[in-house]
N, C-alpha and C positions, 0 to 999 in steps of 0.2 A: 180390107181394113180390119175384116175382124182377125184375120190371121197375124195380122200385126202387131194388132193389139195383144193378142194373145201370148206373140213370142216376147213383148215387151213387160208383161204379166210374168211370163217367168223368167224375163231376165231380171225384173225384179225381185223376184223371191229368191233367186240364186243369190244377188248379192244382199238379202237381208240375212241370205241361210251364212252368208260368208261373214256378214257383219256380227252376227250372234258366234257363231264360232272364233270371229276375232276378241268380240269381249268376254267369251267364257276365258279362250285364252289368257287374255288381258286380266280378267280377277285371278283366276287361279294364280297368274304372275304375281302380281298385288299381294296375294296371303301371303305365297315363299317369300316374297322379300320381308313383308311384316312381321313372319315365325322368325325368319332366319334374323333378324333385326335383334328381335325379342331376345331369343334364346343365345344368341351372341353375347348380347349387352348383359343380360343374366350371368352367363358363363363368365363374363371380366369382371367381375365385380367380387370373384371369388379367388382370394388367395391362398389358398390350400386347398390342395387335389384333391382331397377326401369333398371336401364343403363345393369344389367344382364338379365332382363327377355325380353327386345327388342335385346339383342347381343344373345340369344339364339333365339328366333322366324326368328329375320332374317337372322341366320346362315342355320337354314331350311330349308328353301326357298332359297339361292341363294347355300349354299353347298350339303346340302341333296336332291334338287330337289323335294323340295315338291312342291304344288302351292298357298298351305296357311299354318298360323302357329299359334295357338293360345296358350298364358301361361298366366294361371290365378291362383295365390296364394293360397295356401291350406282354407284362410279365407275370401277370397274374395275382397282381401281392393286393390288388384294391377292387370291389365292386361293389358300382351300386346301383338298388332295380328299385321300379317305382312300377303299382298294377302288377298283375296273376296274367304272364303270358300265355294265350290261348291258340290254337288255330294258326293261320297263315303266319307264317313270321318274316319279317326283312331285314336282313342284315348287311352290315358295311361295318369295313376298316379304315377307322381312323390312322392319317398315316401325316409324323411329322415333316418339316420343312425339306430336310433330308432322306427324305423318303421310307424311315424307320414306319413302323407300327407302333403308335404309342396306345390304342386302343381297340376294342371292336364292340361294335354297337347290336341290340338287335333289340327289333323294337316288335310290336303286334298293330296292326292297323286296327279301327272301329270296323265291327259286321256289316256289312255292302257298301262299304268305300271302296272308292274308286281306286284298283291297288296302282293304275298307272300312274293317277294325282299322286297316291304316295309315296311310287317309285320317285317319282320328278321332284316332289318334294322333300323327301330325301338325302336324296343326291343333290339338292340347291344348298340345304345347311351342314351338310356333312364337312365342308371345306372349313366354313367358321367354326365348327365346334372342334374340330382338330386344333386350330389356331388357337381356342380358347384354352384347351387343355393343358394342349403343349405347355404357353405361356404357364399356368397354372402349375404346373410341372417343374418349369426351370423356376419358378420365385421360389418355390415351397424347399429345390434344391442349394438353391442361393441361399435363402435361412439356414439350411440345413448347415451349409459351410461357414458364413457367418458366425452362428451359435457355436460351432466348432473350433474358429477360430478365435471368437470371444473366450472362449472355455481356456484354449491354451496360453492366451495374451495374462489369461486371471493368473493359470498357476504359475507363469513366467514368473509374474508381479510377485505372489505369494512367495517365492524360490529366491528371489532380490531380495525382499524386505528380509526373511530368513538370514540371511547372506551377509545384509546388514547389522543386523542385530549382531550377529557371529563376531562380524569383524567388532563389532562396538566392545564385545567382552574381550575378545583377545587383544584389544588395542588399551583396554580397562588394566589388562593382568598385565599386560609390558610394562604401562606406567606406574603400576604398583611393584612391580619388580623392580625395574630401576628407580624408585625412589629410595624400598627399601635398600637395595645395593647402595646409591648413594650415601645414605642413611648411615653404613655402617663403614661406612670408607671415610667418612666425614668425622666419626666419635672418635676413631683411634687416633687421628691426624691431630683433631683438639687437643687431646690428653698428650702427643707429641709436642706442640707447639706450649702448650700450657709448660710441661715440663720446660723444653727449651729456654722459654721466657724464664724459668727461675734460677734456675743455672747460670743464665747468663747474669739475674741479677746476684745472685749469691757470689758467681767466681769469677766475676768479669774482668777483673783485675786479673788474675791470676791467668785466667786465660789469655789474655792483649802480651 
């Protein structure tokens, strides 16, 4: 009986050792999806890359507990770091839908974190913060063409009204040309027919 007991003694602690390691499990689960939630929803909310790659760095640092955060553009033209990286460092490539690099991240964990939690964790929001970028990427390119194409639709407009005007003067100087022409095809014809008329009343006899 006591042996019984005994093996039933540790087959319970085995499954409480199992139960504890399923809910360490299970929080650790919990945080990633909370950080990655977080820092996601952070990251949409920003419409211009510049304004999204500080809203992602410093969502790391104050949501993910890192104690630095750096995001530098797949081509190098933008970066932005939040915290004095120290010590161990982690880093990952952001990489878009189509499998580009649009960025690469590298962050510093807190002193005696677990770097497996924050390999895991990690690697849990690395996928949304690409998504976030990306997206953040192509609006700020979308403006980018917009504005561009506003700009050209203006001076089209500008190059019309111009065009307009133009035509309005030279359509101004025709109808004062031909008036004057008329004008003067008109006086001598009068001073014609004036004559005329006296003529005939002077000689009209003599003319019949």
């Amino acid at each position: 009986a006591g042996r019984e007991l005994k093996e039933a003694h540790e087959a319970l602690a085995g499954r409480f050792a199992e139960l504890q390691d399923a809910r360490i499990t299970l929080d650790r689960q919990a945080t990633q999806l909370r950080t990655a939630h977080t820092i996601s929803e952070l990251a949409q909310r920003s419409l211009d890359v510049a304004v999204a790659l500080e809203t992602i760095t410093k969502a790391l640092v104050e949501q993910a507990g890192f104690v630095a955060a750096t995001l530098t553009l797949g081509d190098g033209s933008r970066t932005a770091s939040v915290g004095t990286p120290s010590g161990d460092q982690l880093e990952r490539t952001l990489a878009g839908r189509a499998g580009q690099v649009i960025a690469t991240l590298t962050v510093t964990p807190a002193p005696g974190a677990d770097r497996q939690e924050r390999e895991e964790l990690l690697d849990f929001i690395v996928p949304g913060l690409a998504i976030a970028l990306e997206n953040a990427i192509y609006r700020s390119e979308l403006e980018r063409l917009v504005d561009a194409r506003t700009a050209e639709l203006r001076d089209a407009l500008a190059t019309v009204a111009t065009t307009v005007d133009q035509l309005r003067e030279v359509q101004g100087a025709r109808e004062r040309f031909f008036g004057n022409i008329s004008h003067e095809i008109r006086t001598p014809l009068s001073i014609i027919t004036l004559a005329t008329s006296d003529l005939e009343a002077r000689f009209g006899d003599q003319l019949d």
